[in-house]
LUMVEX-306738 format. One record per residue (C-alpha): x, z, y. Coordinates in nm, 2 decimals. Example, Ala and Ser with C-alpha at 12.3 -4.5 7.8 and 13.67 -1.06 7.14 Angstrom:
<atoms>
@X:1.23 Z:0.78 Y:-0.45
@X:1.37 Z:0.71 Y:-0.11
</atoms>
This chain:
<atoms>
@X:-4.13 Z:-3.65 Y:-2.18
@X:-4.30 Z:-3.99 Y:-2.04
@X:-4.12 Z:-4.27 Y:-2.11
@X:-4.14 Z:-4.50 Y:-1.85
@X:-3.87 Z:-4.70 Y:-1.90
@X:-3.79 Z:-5.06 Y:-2.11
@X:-3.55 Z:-5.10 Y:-2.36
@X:-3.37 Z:-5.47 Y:-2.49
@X:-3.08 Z:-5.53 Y:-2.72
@X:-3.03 Z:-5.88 Y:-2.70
@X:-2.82 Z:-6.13 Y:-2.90
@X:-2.69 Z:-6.34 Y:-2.74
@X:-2.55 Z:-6.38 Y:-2.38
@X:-2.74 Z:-6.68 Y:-2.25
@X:-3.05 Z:-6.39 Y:-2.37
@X:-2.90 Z:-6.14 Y:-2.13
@X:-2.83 Z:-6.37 Y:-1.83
@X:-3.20 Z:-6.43 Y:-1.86
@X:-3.32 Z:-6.13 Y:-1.88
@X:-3.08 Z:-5.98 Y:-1.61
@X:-3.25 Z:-6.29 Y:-1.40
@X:-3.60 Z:-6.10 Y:-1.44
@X:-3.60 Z:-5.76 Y:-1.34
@X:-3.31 Z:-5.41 Y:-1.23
@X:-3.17 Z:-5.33 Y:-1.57
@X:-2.87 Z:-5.08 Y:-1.68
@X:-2.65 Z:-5.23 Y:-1.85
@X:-2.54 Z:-5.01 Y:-2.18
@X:-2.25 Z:-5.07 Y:-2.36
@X:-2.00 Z:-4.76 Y:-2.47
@X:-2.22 Z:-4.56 Y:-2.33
@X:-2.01 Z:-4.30 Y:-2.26
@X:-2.09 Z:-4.28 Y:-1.92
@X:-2.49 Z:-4.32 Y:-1.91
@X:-2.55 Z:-4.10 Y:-2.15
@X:-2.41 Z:-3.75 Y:-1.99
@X:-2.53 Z:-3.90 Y:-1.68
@X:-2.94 Z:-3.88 Y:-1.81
@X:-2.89 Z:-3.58 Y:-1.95
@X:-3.32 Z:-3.44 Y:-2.00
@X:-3.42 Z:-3.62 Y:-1.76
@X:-3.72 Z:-3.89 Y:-1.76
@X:-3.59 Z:-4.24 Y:-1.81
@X:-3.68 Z:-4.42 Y:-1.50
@X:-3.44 Z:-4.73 Y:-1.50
@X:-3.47 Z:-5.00 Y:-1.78
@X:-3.18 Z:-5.04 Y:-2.00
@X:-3.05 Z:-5.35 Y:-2.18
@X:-2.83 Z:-5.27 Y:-2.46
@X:-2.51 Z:-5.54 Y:-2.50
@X:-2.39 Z:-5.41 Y:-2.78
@X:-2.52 Z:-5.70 Y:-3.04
@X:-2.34 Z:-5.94 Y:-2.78
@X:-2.07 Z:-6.08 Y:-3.01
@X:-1.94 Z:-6.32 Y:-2.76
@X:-1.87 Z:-6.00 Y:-2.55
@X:-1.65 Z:-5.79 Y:-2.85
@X:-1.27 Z:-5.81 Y:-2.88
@X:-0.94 Z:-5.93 Y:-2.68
@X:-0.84 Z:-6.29 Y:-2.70
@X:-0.62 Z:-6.51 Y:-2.52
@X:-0.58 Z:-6.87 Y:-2.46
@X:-0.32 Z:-7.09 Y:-2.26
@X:-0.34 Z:-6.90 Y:-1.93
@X:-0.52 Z:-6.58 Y:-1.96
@X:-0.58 Z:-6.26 Y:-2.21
@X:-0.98 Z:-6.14 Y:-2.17
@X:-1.05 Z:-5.80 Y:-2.28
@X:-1.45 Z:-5.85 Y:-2.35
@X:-1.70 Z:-5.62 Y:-2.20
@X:-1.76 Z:-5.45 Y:-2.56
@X:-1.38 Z:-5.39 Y:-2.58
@X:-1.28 Z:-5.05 Y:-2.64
@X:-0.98 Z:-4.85 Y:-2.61
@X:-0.94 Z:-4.85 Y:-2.95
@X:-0.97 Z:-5.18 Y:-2.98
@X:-0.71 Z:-5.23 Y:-2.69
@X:-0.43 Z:-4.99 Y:-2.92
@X:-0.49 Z:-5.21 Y:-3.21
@X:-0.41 Z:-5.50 Y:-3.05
@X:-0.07 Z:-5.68 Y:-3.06
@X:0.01 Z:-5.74 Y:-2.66
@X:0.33 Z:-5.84 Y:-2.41
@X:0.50 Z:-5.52 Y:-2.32
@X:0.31 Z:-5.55 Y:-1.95
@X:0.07 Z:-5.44 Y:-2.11
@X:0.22 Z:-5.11 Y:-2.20
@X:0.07 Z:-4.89 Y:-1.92
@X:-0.26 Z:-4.99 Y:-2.01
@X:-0.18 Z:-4.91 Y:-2.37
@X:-0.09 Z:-4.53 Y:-2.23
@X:-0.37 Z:-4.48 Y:-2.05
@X:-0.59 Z:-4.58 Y:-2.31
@X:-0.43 Z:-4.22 Y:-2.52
@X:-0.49 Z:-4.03 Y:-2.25
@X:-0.89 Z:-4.15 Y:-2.18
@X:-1.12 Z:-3.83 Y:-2.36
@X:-1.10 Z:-3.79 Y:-2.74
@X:-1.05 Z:-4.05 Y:-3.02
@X:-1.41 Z:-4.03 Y:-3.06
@X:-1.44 Z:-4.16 Y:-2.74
@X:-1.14 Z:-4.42 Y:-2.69
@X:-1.31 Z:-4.50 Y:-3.05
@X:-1.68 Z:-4.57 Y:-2.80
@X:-1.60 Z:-4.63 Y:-2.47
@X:-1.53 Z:-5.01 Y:-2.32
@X:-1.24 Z:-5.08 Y:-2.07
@X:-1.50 Z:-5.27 Y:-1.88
@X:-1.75 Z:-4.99 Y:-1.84
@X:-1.45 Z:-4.72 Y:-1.69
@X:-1.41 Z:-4.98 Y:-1.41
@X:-1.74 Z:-5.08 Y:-1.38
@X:-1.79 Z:-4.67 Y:-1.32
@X:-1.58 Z:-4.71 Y:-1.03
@X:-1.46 Z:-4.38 Y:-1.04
@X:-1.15 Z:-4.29 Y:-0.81
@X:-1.02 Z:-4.13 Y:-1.12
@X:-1.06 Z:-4.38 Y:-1.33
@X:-0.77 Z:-4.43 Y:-1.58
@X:-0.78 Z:-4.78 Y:-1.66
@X:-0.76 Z:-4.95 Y:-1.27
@X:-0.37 Z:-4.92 Y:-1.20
@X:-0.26 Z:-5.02 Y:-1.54
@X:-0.53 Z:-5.36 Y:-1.49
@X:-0.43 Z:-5.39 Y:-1.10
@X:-0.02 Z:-5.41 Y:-1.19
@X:-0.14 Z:-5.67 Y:-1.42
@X:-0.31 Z:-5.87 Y:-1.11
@X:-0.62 Z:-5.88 Y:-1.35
@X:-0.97 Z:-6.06 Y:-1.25
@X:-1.34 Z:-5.97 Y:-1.32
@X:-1.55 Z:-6.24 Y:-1.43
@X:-1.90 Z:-6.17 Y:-1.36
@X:-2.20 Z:-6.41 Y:-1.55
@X:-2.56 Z:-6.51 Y:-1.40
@X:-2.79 Z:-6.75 Y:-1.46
@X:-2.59 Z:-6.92 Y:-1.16
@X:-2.29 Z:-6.96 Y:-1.38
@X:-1.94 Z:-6.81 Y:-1.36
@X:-1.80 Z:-6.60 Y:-1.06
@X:-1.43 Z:-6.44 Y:-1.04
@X:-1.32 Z:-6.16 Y:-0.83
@X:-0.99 Z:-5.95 Y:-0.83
@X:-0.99 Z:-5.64 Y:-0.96
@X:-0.88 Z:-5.50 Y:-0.57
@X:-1.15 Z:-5.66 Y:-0.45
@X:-1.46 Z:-5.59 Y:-0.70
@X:-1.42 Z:-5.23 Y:-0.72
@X:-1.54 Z:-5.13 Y:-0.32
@X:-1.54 Z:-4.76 Y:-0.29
@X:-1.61 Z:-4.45 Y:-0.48
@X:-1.87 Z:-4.58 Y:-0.72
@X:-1.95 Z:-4.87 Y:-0.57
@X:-1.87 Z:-5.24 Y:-0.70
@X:-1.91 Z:-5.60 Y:-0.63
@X:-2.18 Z:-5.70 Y:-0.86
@X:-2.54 Z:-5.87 Y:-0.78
@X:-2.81 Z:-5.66 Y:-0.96
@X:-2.86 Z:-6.02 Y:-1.15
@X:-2.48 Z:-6.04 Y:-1.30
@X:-2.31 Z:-5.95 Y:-1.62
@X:-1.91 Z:-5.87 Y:-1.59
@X:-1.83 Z:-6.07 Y:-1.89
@X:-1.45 Z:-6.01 Y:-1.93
@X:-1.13 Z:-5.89 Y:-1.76
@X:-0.89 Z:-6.15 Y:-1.75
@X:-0.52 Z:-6.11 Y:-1.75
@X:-0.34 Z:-6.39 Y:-1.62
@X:-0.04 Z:-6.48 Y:-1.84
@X:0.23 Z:-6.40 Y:-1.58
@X:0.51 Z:-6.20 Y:-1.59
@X:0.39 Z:-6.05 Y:-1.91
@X:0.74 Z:-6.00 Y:-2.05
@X:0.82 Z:-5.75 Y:-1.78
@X:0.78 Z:-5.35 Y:-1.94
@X:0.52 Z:-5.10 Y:-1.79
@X:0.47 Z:-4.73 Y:-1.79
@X:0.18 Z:-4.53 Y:-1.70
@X:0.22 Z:-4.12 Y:-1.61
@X:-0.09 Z:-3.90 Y:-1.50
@X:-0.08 Z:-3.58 Y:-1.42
@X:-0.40 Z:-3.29 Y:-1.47
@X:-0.44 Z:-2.94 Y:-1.56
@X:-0.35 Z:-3.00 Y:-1.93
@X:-0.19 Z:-3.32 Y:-2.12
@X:-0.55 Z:-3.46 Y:-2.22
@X:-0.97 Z:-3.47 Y:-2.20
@X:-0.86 Z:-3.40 Y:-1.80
@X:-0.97 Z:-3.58 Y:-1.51
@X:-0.64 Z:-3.69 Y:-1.33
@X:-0.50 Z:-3.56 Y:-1.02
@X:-0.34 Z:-3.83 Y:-0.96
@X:-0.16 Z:-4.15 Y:-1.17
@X:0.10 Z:-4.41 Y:-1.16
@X:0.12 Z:-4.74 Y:-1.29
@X:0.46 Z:-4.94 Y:-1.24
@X:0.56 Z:-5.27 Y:-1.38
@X:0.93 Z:-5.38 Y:-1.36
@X:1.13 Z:-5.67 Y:-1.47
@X:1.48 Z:-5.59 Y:-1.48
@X:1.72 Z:-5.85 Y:-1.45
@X:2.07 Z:-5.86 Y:-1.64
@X:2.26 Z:-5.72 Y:-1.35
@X:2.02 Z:-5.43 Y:-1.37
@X:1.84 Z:-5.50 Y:-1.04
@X:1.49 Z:-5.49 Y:-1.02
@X:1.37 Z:-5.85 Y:-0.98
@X:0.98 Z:-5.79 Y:-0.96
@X:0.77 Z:-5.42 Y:-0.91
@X:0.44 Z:-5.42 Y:-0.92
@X:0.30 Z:-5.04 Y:-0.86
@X:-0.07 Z:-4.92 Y:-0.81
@X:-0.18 Z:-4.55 Y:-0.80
@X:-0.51 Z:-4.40 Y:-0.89
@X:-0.71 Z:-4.10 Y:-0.77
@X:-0.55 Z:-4.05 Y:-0.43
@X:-0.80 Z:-4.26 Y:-0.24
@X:-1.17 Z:-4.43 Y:-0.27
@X:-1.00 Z:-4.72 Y:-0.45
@X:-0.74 Z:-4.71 Y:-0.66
@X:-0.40 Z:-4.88 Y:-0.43
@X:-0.12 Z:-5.10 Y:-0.48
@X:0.18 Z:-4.97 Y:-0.28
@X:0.27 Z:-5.35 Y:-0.15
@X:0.53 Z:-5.20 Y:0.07
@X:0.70 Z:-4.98 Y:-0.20
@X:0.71 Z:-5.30 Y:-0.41
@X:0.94 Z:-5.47 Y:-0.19
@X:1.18 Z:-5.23 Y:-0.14
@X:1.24 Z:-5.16 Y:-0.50
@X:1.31 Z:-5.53 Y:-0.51
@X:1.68 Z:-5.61 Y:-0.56
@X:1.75 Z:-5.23 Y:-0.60
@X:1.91 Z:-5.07 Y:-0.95
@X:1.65 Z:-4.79 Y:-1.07
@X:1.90 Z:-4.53 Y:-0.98
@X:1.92 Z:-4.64 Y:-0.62
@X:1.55 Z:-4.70 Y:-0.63
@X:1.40 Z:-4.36 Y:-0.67
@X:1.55 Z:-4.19 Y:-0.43
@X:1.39 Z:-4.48 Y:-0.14
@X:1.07 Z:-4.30 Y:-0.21
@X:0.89 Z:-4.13 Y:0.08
@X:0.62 Z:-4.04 Y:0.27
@X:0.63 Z:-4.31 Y:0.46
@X:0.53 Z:-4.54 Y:0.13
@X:0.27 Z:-4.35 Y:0.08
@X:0.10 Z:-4.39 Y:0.41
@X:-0.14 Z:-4.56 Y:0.27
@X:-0.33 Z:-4.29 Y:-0.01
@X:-0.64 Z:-4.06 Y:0.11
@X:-0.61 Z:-3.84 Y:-0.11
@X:-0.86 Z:-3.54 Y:-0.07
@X:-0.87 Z:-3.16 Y:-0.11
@X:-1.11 Z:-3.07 Y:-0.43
@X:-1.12 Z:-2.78 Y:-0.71
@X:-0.84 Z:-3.00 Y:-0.89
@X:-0.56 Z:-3.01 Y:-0.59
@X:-0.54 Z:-3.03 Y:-0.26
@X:-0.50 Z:-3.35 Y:-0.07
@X:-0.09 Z:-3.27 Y:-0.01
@X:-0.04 Z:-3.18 Y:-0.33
@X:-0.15 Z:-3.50 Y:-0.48
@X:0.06 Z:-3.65 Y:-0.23
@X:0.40 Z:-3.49 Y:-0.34
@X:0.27 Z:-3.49 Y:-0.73
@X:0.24 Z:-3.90 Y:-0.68
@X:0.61 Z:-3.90 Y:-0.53
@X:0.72 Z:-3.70 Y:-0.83
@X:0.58 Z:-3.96 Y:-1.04
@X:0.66 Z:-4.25 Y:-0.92
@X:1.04 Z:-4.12 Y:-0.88
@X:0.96 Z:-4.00 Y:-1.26
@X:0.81 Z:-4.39 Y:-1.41
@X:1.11 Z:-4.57 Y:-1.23
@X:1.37 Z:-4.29 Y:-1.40
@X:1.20 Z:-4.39 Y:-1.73
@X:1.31 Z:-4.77 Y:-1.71
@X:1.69 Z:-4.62 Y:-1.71
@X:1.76 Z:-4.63 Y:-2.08
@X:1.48 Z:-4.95 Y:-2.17
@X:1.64 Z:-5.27 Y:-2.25
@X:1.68 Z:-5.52 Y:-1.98
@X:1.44 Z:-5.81 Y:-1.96
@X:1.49 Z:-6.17 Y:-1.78
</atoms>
């Protein structure tokens, strides 16, 4: 096999914002991805390797914001001590492959993949979470709803690095649950997925929802409407106010999986299902 492509493992980050500056590359990290994806075939695209990036390893915080680096992986993410918002995330993150790979994969790379399955966008989108993208022109920010365009497809100059996801400290006390649904309990591609943040106040209303579902449309939605109405409601009124109607919004499509109305009663089901599992949770302020 002809080798016709270029290879760099830098060491720093100022290295790669350089080099990014100078030619196409493919960014590696986890790898998890890229690799199934060349398969035998003849390397055609230059690769630059981030994995020596230490400034790109680990999940920190400071006063406003938690950033997950782009060398963060899911393992990383379960070993971490994090607000109970950050719970769904923490249940996706079980359900994403085989140890092996929550052990090699980044949180970075599944949304940079864009995939409409992809596990890790509604538990970051009930979050409100930002991508921070790095160039030799300095730092740029864009919300997670708005960087990830379509199926595959994301909103990042051939010449930028996304650094980090960050997490704005807000509403971080509030609990989260994530429930997916596929063919078996795990290595499954989902059919679809629910992600729902509530704060609960002491009456037992529901003071703030926050709800996104995956893999019934291009992009990965927040159900804005259904949000509202759960406001003010106890979860025992709430989830029977689910219907069609708030789910106008989802595309879902017909493939070997499901079909399109399947998915569409499944997501009911689980939504009904993630609010039901709040019931017996203590009540937050």
């Amino acid at each position: 096999m002809v080798i016709s492509a270029v290879y760099v493992r830098p060491q720093k980050l100022e290295e790669a914002v350089e080099l990014m500056s100078t030619d196409t590359w493919r960014i590696l990290a986890g790898g998890t991805d890229i690799y199934p994806s060349i398969g035998e075939n003849e390397l055609k695209t230059s690769f630059m390797d981030l994995t020596n990036v230490s400034s790109l390893k680990g999940i920190t915080e400071d006063q406003f914001f938690w950033r997950i680096g782009a060398l963060a992986t899911w393992a990383d993410l379960l070993k971490t001590k994090l607000p109970p918002a950050f719970d769904a995330l923490k249940q996706a993150a079980r359900e994403i492959g085989s140890i092996q790979i929550q052990n090699r994969a980044t949180i970075v790379g599944n949304i940079c993949n864009a995939s409409p399955a992809a596990d890790g966008v509604p538990p970051l989108m009930i979050l409100d979470a930002g991508i921070e993208l790095t160039s030799i022109n300095g730092l740029r920010e864009v919300a997670l709803k708005d960087f990830i365009t379509g199926n595959r497809e994301i909103a990042r100059d051939k010449n930028e690095i996304v650094s980090c996801i960050k997490v704005p400290k807000i509403d971080l006390g509030s609990r989260s649950v994530f429930k997916k649904l596929g063919v078996r309990k795990y290595l499954v591609i989902s059919i679809t997925m629910v992600a729902l943040k509530l704060s609960i106040g002491e009456s037992g209303t529901i003071k703030r929802a926050t709800l996104a579902v995956g893999a019934c449309s291009a992009v990965a939605k927040r159900l804005l409407e259904l949000e509202y109405l759960l406001e003010g409601k106890t979860t025992a009124e709430a989830g029977d106010l689910i219907n069609d109607t708030y789910l106008a919004d989802l595309t879902p499509i017909t493939d070997v999986r499901a079909t399109a109305n399947y998915r569409k009663v499944a997501t009911k089901i689980l939504i009904q299902r993630s609010i039901s599992s709040f019931e017996n949770r203590n009540q937050d302020g």
